[in-house]
MARLUMKE-758388 format. One line per field, with one value per residue: residue in three letters; x, y, z of N, C-alpha, C in turn; residue number from 1. Coordinates in nm, 4 decimals. Layout:
<recs>
rest	ALA; ...
n_c1	X; ...
n_c2	Y; ...
n_c3	Z; ...
ca_c1	X; ...
ca_c2	Y; ...
ca_c3	Z; ...
c_c1	X; ...
c_c2	Y; ...
c_c3	Z; ...
nr	NUM; ...
</recs>
This chain:
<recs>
rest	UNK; UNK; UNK; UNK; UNK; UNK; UNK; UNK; UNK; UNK; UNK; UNK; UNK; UNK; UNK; UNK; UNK; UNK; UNK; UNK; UNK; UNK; UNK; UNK; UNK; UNK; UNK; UNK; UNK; UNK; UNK; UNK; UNK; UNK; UNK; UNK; UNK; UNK; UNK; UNK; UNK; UNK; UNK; UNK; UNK; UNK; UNK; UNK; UNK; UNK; UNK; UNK; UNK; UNK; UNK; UNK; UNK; UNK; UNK; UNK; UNK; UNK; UNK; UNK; UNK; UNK; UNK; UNK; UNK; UNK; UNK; UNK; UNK; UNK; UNK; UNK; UNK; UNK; UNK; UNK; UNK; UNK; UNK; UNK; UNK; UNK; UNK; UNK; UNK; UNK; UNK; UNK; UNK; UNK; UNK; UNK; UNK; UNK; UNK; UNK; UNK; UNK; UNK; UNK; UNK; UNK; UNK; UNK; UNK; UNK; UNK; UNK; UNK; UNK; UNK; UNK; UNK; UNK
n_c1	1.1798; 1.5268; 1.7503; 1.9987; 1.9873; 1.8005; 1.9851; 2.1708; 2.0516; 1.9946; 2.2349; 2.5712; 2.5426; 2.6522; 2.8897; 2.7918; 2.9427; 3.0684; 3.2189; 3.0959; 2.8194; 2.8182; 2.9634; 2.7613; 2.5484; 2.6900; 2.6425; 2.3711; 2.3134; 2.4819; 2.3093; 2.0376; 2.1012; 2.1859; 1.9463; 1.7695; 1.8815; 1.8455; 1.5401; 1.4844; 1.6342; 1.4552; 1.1972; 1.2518; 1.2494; 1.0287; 0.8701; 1.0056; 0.9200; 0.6666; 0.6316; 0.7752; 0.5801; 0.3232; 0.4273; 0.4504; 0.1877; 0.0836; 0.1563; 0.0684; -0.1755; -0.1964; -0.1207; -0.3584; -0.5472; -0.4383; -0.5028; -0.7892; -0.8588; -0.8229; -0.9483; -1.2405; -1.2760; -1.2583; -1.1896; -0.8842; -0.7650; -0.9669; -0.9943; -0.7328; -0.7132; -0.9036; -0.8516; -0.5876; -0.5850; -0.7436; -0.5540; -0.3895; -0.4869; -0.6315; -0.4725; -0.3141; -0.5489; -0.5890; -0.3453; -0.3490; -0.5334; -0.4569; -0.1958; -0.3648; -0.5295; -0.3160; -0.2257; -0.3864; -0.4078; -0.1468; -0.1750; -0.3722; -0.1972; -0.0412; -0.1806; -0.2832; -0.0776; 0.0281; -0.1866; -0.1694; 0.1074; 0.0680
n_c2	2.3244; 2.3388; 2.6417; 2.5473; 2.3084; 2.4293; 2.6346; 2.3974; 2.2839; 2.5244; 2.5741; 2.5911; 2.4486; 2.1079; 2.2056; 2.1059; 1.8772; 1.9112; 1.7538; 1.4859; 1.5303; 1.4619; 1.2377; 1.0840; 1.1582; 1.0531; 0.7544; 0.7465; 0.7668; 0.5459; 0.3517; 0.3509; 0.3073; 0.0353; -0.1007; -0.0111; -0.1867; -0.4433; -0.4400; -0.4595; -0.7076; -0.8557; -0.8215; -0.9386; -1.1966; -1.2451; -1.2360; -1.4996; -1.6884; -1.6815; -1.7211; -1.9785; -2.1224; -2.0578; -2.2284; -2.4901; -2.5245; -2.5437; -2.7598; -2.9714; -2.9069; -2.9982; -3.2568; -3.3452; -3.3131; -3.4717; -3.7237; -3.7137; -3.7064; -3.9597; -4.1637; -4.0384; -3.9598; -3.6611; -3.3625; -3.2650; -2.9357; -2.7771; -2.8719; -2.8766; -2.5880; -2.5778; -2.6957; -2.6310; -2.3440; -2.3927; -2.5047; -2.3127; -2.0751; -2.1710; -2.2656; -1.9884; -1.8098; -1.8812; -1.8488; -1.5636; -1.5311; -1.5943; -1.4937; -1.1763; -1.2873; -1.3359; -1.0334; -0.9334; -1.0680; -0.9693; -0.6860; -0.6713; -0.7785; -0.6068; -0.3679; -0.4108; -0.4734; -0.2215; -0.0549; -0.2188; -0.0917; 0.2207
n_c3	1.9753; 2.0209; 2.0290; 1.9318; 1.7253; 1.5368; 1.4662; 1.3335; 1.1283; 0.9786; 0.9435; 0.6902; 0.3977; 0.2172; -0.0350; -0.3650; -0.5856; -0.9125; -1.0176; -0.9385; -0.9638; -1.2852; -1.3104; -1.1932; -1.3995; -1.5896; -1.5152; -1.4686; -1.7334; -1.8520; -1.7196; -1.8077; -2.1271; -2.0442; -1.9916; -2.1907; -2.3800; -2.2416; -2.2406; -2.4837; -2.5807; -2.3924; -2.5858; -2.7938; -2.7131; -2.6230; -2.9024; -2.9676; -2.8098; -2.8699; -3.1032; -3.1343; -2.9677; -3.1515; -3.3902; -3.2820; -3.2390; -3.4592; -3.6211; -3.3651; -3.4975; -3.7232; -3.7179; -3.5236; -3.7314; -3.9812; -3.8207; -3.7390; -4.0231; -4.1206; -3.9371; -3.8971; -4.1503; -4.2134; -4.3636; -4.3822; -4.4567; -4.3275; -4.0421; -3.9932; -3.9513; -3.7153; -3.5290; -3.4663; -3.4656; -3.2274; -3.0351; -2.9511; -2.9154; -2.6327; -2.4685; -2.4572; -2.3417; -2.1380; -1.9942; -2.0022; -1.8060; -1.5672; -1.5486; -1.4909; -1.2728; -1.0717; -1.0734; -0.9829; -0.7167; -0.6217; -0.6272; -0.4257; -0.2087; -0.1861; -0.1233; 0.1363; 0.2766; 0.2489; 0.4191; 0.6254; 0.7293; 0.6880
ca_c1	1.3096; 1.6072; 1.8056; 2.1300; 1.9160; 1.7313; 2.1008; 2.2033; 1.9536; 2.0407; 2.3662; 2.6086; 2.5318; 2.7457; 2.8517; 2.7874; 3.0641; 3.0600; 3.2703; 3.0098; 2.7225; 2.9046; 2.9557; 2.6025; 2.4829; 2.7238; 2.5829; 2.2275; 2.3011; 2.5019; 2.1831; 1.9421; 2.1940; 2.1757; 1.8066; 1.7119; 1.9016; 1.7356; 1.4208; 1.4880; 1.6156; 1.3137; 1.1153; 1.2963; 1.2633; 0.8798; 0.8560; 1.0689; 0.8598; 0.5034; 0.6660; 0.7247; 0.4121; 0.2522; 0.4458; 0.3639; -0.0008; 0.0352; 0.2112; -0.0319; -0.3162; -0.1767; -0.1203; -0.4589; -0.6601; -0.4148; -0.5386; -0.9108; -0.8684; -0.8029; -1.0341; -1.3534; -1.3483; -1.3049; -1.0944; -0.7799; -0.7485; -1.0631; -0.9701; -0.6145; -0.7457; -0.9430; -0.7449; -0.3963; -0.6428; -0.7883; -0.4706; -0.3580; -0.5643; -0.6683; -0.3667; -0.3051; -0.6144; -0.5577; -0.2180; -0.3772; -0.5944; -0.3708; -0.1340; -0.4667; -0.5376; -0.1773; -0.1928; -0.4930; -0.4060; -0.0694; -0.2396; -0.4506; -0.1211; 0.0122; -0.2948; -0.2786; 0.0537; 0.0538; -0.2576; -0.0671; 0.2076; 0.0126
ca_c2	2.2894; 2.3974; 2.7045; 2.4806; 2.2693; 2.5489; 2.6808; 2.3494; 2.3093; 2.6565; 2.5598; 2.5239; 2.2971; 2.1108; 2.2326; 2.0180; 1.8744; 1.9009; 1.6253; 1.3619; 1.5230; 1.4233; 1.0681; 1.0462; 1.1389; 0.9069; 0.6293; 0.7386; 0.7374; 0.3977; 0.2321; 0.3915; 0.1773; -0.1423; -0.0838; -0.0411; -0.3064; -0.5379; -0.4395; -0.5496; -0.8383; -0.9484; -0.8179; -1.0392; -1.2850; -1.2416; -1.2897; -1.5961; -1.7669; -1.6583; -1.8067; -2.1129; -2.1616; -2.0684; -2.3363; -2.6012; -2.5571; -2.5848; -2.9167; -3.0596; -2.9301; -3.1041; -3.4132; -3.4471; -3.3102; -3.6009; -3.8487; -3.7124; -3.7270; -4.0830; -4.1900; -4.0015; -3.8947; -3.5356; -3.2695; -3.1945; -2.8137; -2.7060; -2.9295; -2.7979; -2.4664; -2.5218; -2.7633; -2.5164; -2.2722; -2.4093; -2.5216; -2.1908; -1.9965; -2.1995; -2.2355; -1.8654; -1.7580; -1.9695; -1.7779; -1.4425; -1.5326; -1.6431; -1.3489; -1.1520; -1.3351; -1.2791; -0.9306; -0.8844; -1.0587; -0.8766; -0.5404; -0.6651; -0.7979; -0.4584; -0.2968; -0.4957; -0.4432; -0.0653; -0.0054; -0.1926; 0.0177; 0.3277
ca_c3	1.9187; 2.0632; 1.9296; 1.8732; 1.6415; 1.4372; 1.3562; 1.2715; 1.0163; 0.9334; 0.8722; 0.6347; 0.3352; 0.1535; -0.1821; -0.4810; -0.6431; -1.0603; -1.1126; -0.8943; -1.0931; -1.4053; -1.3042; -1.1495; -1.5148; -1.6431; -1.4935; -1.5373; -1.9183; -1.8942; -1.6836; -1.9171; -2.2390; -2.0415; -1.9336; -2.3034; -2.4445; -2.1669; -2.3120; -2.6597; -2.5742; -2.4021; -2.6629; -2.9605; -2.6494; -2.6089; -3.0306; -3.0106; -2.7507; -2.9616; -3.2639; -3.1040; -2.9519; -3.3134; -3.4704; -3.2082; -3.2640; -3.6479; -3.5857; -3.3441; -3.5523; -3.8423; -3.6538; -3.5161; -3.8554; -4.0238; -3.7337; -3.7780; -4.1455; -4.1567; -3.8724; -3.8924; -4.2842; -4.1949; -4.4923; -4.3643; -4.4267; -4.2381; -3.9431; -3.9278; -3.8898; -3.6586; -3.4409; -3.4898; -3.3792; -3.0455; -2.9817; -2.9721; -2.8529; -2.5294; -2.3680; -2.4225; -2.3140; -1.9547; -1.9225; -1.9647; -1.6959; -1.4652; -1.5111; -1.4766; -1.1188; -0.9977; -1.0715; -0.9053; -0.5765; -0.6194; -0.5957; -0.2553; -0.1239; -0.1346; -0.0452; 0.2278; 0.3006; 0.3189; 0.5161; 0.7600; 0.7943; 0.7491
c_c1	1.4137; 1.7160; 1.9217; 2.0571; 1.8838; 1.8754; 2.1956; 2.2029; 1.9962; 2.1569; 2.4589; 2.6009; 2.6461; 2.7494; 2.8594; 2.9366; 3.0122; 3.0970; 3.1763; 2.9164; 2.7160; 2.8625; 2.8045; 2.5375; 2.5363; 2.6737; 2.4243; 2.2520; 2.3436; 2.3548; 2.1055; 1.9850; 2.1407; 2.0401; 1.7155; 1.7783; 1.8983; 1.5784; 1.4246; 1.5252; 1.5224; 1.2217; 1.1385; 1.2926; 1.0856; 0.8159; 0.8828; 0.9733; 0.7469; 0.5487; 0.6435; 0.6091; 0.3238; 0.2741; 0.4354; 0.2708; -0.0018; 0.0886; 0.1198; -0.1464; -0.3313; -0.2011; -0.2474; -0.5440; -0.6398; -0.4900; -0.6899; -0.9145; -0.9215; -0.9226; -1.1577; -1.3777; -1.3268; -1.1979; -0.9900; -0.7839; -0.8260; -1.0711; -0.8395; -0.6901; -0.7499; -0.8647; -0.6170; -0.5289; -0.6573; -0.7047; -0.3536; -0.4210; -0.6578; -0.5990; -0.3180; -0.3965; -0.6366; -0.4804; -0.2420; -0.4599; -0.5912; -0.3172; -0.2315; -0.4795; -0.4391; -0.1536; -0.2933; -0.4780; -0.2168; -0.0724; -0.2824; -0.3685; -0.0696; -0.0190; -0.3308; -0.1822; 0.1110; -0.0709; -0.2261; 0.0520; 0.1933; -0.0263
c_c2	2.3860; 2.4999; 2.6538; 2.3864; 2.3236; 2.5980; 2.5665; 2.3228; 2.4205; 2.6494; 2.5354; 2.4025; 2.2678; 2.1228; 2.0799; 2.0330; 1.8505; 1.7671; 1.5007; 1.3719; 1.4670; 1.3001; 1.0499; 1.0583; 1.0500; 0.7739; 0.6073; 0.6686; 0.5878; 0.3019; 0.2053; 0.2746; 0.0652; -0.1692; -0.1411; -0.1366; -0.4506; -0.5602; -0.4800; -0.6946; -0.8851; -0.9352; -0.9061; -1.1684; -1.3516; -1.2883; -1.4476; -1.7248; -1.7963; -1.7653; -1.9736; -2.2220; -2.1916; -2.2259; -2.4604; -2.6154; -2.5617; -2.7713; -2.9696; -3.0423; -2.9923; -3.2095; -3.4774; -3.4189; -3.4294; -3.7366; -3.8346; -3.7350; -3.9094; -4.1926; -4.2089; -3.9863; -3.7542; -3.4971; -3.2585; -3.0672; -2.7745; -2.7515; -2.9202; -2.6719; -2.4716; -2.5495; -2.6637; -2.4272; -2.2885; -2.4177; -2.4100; -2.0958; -2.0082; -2.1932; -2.0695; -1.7837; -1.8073; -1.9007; -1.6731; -1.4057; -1.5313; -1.5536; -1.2531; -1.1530; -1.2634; -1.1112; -0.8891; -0.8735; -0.9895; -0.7657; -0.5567; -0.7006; -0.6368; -0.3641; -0.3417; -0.4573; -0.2568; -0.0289; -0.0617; -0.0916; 0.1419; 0.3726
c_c3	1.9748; 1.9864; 1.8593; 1.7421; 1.5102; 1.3846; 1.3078; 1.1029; 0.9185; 0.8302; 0.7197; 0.5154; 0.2923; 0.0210; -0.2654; -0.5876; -0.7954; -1.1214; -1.0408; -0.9835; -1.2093; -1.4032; -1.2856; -1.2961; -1.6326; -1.6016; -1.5003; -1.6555; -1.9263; -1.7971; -1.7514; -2.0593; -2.1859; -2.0216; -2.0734; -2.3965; -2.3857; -2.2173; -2.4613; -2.7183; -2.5341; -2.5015; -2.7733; -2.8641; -2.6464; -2.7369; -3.0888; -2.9462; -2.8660; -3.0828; -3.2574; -3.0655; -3.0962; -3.3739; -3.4182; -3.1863; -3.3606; -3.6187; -3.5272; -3.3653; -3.6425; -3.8341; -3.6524; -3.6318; -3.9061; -3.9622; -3.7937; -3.9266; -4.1675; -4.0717; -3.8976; -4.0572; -4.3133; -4.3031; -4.3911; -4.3367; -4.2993; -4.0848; -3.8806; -3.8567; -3.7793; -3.5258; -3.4156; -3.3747; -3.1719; -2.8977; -2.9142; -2.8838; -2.6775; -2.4291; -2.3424; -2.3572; -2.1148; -1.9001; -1.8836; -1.8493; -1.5505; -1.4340; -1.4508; -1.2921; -1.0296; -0.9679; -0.9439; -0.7175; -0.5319; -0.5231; -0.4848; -0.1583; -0.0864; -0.0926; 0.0982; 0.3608; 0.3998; 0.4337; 0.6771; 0.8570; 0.8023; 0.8870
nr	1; 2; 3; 4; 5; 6; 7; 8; 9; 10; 11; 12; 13; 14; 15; 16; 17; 18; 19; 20; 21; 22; 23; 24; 25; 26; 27; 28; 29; 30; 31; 32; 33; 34; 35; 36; 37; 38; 39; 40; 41; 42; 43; 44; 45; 46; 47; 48; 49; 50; 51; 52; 53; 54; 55; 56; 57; 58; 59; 60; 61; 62; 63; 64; 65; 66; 67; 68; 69; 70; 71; 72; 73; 74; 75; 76; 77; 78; 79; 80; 81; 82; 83; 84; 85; 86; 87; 88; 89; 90; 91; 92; 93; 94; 95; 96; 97; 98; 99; 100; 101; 102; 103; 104; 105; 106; 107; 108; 109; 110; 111; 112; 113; 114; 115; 116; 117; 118
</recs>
């Protein structure tokens, strides 16, 4: 390395200004605000969905216990249940799977990804 170099380097920094710092932690703090009141909305967003879901598997467990009721003979209650239930619990258990998957080949895209450019 050439000595003009080495006393570049050397050189001179520049000072830090107080009043950028300032702002720079002003706008941390205001990202941080909108950041966490992004997160709460999805979260009362994430509740609102669940809910719905919930209450569209009581409905079409009602429906078909009513249908089986009348059909087959079967009780009502114990055929909501189980119906609300299945209904419920199947489709969610597909999603988590899925997300699951995605993540997975996610992770090997990016594993992927970097050992390329390593």
């Amino acid at each position: 390395m050439s000595r003009r170099r080495r006393r570049g380097r050397k050189g001179a920094r520049a000072k830090t200004n107080p009043k950028l710092l300032r702002s720079d932690r002003e706008a941390a703090a205001r990202a941080q605000e909108v950041t966490q009141r992004a997160i709460r909305r999805l979260d009362l967003f994430e509740w609102l969905v669940w809910g719905v879901g919930a209450s569209m598997a009581l409905t079409a467990g009602a429906g078909i216990a009513w249908m089986m009721g009348v059909a087959a003979g079967w009780s009502f209650r114990p055929t909501w249940l189980v119906f609300s239930m299945l209904l419920f619990v199947i489709p969610g258990g597909v999603a988590i799977i899925q997300m699951r998957k995605d993540e997975r080949g996610y992770d090997s895209r990016m594993k992927n990804w970097m050992s390329k450019d390593g």
